[in-house]
C-alpha positions as CSV (number, residue, x, y, z in Angstrom):
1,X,-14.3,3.4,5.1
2,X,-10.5,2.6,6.4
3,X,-9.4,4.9,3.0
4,X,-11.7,7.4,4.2
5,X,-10.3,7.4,7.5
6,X,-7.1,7.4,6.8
7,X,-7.5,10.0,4.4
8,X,-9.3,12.5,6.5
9,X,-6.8,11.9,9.7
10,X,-3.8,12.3,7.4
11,X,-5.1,15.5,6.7
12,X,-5.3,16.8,10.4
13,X,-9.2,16.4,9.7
14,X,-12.4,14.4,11.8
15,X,-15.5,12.7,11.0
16,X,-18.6,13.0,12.8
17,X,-21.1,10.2,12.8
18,X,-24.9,10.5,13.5
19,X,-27.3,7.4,13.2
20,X,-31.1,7.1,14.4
21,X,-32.9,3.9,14.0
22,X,-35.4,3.9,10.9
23,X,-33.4,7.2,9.6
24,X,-30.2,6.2,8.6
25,X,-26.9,7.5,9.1
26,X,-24.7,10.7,8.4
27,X,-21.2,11.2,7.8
28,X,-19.9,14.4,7.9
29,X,-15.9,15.1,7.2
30,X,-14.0,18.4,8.6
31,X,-11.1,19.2,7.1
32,X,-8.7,22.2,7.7
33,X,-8.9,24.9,5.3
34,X,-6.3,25.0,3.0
35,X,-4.0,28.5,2.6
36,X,-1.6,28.7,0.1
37,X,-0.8,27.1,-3.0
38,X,0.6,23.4,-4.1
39,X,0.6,24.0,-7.9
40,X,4.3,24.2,-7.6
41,X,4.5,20.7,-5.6
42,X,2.0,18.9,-8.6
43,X,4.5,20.0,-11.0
44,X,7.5,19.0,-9.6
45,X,6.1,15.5,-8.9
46,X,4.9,15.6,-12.5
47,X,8.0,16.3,-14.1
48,X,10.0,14.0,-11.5
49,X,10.9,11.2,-13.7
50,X,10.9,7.7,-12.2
51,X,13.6,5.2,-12.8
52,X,12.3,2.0,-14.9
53,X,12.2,-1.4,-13.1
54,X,13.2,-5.0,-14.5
55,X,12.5,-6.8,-10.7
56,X,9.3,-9.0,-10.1
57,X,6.9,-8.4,-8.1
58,X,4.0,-9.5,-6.1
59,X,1.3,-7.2,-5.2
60,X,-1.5,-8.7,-2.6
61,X,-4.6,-5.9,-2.7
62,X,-8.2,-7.1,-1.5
63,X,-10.1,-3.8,-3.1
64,X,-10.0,-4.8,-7.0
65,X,-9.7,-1.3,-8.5
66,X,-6.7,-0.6,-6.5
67,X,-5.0,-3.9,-7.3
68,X,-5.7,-2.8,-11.1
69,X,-4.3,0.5,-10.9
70,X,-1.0,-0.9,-9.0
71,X,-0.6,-3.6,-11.6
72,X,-0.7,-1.1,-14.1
73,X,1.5,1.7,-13.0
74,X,4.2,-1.0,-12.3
75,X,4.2,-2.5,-15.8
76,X,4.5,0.5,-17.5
77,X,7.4,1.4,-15.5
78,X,9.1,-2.5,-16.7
79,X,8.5,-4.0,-13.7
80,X,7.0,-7.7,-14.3
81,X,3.5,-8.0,-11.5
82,X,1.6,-10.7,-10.5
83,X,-1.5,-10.0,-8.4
84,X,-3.5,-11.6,-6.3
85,X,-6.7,-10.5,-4.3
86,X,-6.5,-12.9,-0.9
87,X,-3.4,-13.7,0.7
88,X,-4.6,-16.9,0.2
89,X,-4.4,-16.8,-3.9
90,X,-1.2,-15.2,-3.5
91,X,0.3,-18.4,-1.4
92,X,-0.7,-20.7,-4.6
93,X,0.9,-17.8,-6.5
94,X,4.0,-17.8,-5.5
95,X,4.4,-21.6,-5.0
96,X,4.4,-21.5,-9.2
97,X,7.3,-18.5,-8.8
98,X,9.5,-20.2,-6.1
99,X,12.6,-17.9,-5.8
100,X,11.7,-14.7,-8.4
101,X,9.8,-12.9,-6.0
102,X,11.9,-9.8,-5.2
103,X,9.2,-7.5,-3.9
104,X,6.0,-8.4,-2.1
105,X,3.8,-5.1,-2.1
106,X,0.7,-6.2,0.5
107,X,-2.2,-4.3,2.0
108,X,-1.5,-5.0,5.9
109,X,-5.1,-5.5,6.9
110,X,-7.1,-8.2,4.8
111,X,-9.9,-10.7,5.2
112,X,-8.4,-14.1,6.6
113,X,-4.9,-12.7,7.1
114,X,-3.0,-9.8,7.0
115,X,0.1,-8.9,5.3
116,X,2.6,-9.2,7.6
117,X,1.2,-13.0,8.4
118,X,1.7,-13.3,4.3
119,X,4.6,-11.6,3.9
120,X,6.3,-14.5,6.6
121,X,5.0,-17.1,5.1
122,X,6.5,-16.2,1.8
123,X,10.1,-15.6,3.3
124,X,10.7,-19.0,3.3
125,X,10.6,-19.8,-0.4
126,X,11.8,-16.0,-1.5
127,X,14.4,-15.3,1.0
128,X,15.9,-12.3,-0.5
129,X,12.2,-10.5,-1.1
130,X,11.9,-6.8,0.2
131,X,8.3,-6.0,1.4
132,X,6.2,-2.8,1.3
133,X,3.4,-2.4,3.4
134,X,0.5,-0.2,2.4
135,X,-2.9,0.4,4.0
136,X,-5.9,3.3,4.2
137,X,-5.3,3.2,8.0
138,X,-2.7,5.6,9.3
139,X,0.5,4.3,10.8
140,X,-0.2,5.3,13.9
141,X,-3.5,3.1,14.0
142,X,-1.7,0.5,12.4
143,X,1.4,0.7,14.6
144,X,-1.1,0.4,17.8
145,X,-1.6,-2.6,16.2
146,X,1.6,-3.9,16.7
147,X,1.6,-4.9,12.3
148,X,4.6,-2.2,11.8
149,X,8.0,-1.8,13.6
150,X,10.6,1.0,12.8
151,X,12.2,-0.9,10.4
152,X,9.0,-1.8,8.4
153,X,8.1,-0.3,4.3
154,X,5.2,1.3,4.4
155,X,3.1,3.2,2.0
156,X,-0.2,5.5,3.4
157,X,-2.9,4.7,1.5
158,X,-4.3,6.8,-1.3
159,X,-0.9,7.3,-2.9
160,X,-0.1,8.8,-6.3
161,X,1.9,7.2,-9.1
162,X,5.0,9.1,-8.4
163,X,5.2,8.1,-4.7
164,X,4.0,4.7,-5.8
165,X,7.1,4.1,-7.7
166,X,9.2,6.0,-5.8
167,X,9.0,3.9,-2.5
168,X,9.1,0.7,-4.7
169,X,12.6,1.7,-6.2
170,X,13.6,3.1,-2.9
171,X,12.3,-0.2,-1.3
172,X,14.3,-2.5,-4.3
173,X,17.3,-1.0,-4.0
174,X,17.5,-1.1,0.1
175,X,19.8,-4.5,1.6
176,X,17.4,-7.0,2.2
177,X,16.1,-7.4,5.5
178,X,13.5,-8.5,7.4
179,X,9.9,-8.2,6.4
């Protein structure tokens, strides 16, 4: 539901929710009709080419298909991934990778702990690791949340390949600094 959300607000959209005991519930979605074209945009993004990687990194995504499709976009790029689908599994993780960790790529809000708990906890034992922050909400939710500051990574949640990689270049090539 948070992908939902975050994609229908991203859109300048609502949702309206309706649910009677014994009936069930509806969800209905408004978005703004679209004018105009964006064939142009798709191609340009298509043709963009995206500079291959050789870094390692971590990526910590609770929803399984997601963590998939980010492992895989990232390795055919040349980036070596590890994934893990708690925060938890990614602390044994990267106790086996001490030190090669450059990038952490976490969802911000998970079961148990959220990624800018994780992300601290690894800082310790990969001191030079850049971190990128992803999540369905928007980051203005997220920000009311007090999980990102100004000078945080983050990547809105459903993203396509192109921005994917991207950000994680963009993100690699950035001085280190905090997390």
């Amino acid at each position: 539901m948070s992908t939902i959300y975050g994609i229908v607000k991203q859109n300048d959209g609502h949702i309206s929710i309706n649910s009677e005991l014994n009936k069930g519930t509806t969800f209905k979605i408004y978005l703004p009709r679209h004018e105009g074209t964006s064939k142009k945009k798709i191609e340009e993004a298509i043709l963009e080419p995206a500079i291959q990687g050789v870094e390692n990194i971590l990526v910590v995504e609770d929803e399984q298909a997601l963590l998939k499709t980010t492992l895989t976009i990232l390795q055919d790029q040349g980036y070596t991934v590890y994934g893990a689908s708690s925060p938890e599994e990614a602390i044994r993780l990267s106790k086996s990778l001490a030190g090669k960790i450059q990038m952490l790529i976490t969802d911000l809000i998970m079961p148990g702990m959220n990624g800018r708990k994780l992300s601290n906890m690894l800082a310790s034992s990969h001191p030079d690791m850049r971190c990128l922050y992803m999540s369905g909400y928007t980051a203005e939710i997220i920000s009311s949340r007090e999980l990102l500051g100004p000078e945080i990574h983050f990547l809105q949640k459903p993203f396509s390949r192109q921005d994917l990689l991207n950000t994680v270049r963009k993100v690699l090539d950035a001085e280190p600094g905090k997390c």
